[in-house]
N, C-alpha and C positions, 0 to 999 in steps of 0.2 A: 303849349309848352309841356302837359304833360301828359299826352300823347307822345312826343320827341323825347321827352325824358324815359316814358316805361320804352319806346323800340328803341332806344341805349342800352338800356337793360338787357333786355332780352338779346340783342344782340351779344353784348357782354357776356352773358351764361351760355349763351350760345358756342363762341368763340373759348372759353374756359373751358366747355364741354369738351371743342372738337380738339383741343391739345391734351386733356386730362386723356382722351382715349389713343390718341396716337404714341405719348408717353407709352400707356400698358402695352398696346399693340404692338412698340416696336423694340423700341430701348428697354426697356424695364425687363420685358421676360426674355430679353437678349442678356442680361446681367444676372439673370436669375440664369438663365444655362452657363454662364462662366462660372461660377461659383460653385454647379455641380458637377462641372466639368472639373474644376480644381480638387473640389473633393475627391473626386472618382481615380485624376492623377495621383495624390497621394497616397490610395489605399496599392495602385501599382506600382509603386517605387518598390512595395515590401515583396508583394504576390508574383507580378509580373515585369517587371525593370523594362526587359527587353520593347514591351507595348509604348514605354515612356517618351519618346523622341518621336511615335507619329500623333500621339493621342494631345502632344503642344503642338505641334504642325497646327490639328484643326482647332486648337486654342486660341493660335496666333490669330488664324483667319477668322474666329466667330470676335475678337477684339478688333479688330480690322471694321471687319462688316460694323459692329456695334457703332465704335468710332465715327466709321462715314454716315450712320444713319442719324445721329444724333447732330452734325455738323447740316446734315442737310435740314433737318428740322427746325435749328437757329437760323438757317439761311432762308427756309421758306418762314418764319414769320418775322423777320428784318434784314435783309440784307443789306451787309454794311458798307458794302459798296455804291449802292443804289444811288445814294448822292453825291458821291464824288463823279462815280465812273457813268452813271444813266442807266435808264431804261435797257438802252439794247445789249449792251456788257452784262450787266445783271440776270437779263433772260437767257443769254448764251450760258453764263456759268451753269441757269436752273437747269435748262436744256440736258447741258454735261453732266450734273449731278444727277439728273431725273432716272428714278428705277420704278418699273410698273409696281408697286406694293402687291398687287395682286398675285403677282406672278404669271400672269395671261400671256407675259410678250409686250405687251401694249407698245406704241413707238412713240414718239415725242420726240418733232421738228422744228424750229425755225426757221422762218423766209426771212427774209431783210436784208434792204440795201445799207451799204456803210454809210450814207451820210442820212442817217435817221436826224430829225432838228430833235435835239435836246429838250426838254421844258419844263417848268418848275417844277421844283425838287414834291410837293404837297399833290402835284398832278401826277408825275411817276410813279408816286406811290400809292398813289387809288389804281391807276391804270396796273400797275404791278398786282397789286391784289386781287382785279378786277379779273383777270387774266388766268392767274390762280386757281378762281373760283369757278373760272369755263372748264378750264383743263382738269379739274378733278369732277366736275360735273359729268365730262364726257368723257372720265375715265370708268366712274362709277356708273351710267347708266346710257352710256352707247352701243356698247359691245364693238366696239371699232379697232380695227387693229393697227391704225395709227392716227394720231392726234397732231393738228398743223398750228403754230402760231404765224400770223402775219402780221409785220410792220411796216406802212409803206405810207406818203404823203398821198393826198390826191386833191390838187390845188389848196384851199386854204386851210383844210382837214388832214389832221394826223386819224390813222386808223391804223385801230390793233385789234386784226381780230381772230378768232380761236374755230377752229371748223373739226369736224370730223365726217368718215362716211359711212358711219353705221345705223343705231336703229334709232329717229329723230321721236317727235312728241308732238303733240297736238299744245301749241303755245299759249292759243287763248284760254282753252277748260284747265290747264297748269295752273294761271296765271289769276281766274275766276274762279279756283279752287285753294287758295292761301288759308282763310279760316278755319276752314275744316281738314285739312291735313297738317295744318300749324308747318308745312314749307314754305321759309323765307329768301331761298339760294338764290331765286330770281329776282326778286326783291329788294334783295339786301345790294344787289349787283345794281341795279337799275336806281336804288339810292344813291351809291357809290359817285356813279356817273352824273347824279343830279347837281349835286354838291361839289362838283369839280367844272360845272356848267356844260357837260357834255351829253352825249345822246348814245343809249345803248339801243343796239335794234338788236332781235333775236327772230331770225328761220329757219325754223326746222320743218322736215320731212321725212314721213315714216320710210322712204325709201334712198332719201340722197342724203339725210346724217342734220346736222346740225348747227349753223355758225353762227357765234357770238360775236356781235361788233362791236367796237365801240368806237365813236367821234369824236374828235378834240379840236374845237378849235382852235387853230392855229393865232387868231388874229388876238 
C-alpha cells in the first residue's frame, strides 16, 4: 500500500509538472504577447494611426491562436464528450484539433471503422490517455513525420494502437533502465492498462519506427 500510494504521488507531481509547463509554453507567454501587443497599438494611435488597422489584424489572429490553444489543452486532459459520444468521436475531434507544438510538420491520423463497440466510460478513458501518452511519446522522440492511431476489433479484442515510422528504441534497456533515469512514460502506460485488465505490448525498431498496442478485452 505504500508503495501504491508514493507511485500516486509521483505520478501526481508528475502530471502537475507536465500542465504547469505547457500553461508557460503555450498560453501564458501567448497572453503575455497580447498585452504587448496592446501596449505597443496604443503608443500607435498617437505616432502612427495609419499602422493601427494591420497591427489588430495580427492581434485578432495571436487571440485566435491563444483561444484554440488553451481549448485544446482542456480537451486533452478531459474531454467532455468522452462519455456521452465515446472513444472514437473523441479521438477524431483530438485528431482535428491536433497541431505539431514543435512546429516540425509532424501529421497525426486516424484509422477506424465506424462501428468501433463502445465500452465503459472508466475503459475509454484510460485507453484515451493511453493513447495520448504514445502520440506525444512518438512525437517527442521519433523524428517521424507522421504519427497513425489505429482502432479496430480483432475477434474478442478491441485494439487501439499508436505506430509511427521513424527512429524506434531498444524496449528492454528503456524499460531495465526506470530507476536510473527516473522515466516512467512507459510505465505509467503499462499501469494504465493493468488496471483496466488490459495488455499493452510495445515494438519498436531502430529502422521501422515504433507501435504502441494496447488490448482490451472485449468479453
Amino acid at each position: 500500500m505504500k508503495e501504491e500510494r508514493d507511485r500516486l504521488l509521483s505520478k501526481e507531481a508528475e502530471v502537475r509538472h507536465a500542465i504547469a509547463r505547457d500553461l508557460h509554453d503555450g498560453p501564458a507567454q501567448s497572453v503575455a504577447a497580447i498585452a504587448m501587443n496592446i501596449e505597443f497599438i496604443k503608443k500607435l494611435f498617437k505616432a502612427m494611426p495609419e499602422r493601427v488597422p494591420g497591427e489588430l489584424e495580427t492581434l485578432a489572429e495571436l487571440v485566435q491562436k491563444t483561444t484554440h490553444d488553451i481549448r485544446t489543452l482542456l480537451f486533452e486532459l478531459r474531454p467532455l464528450g468522452l462519455e456521452t459520444q465515446g472513444l472514437l468521436i473523441t479521438l477524431q475531434q483530438w485528431v482535428e484539433r491536433w497541431r505539431d507544438p514543435s512546429g516540425h510538420g509532424i501529421r497525426l491520423r486516424l484509422e477506424a471503422p465506424a462501428n468501433v463497440p463502445r465500452l465503459p466510460a472508466e475503459i475509454e478513458a484510460a485507453a484515451f490517455i493511453i493513447v495520448q501518452e504514445a502520440v506525444n511519446n512518438a512525437r517527442k522522440h521519433a523524428k517521424s513525420d507522421l504519427i497513425t492511431i489505429y482502432l479496430y476489433q480483432e475477434e474478442d479484442v478491441f485494439v487501439a494502437s499508436v505506430r509511427d515510422r521513424g527512429r524506434g528504441f531498444n524496449v528492454a534497456a528503456v524499460e531495465s533502465d526506470y530507476n536510473s533515469r527516473g522515466s516512467l512514460g512507459l510505465l505509467n502506460m503499462k499501469e494504465r492498462a493493468r488496471l483496466i485488465g488490459s495488455d499493452l505490448r510495445i515494438r519498436s525498431d531502430t529502422e521501422r519506427g515504433t507501435t504502441v498496442e494496447l488490448r482490451i478485452p472485449l468479453a
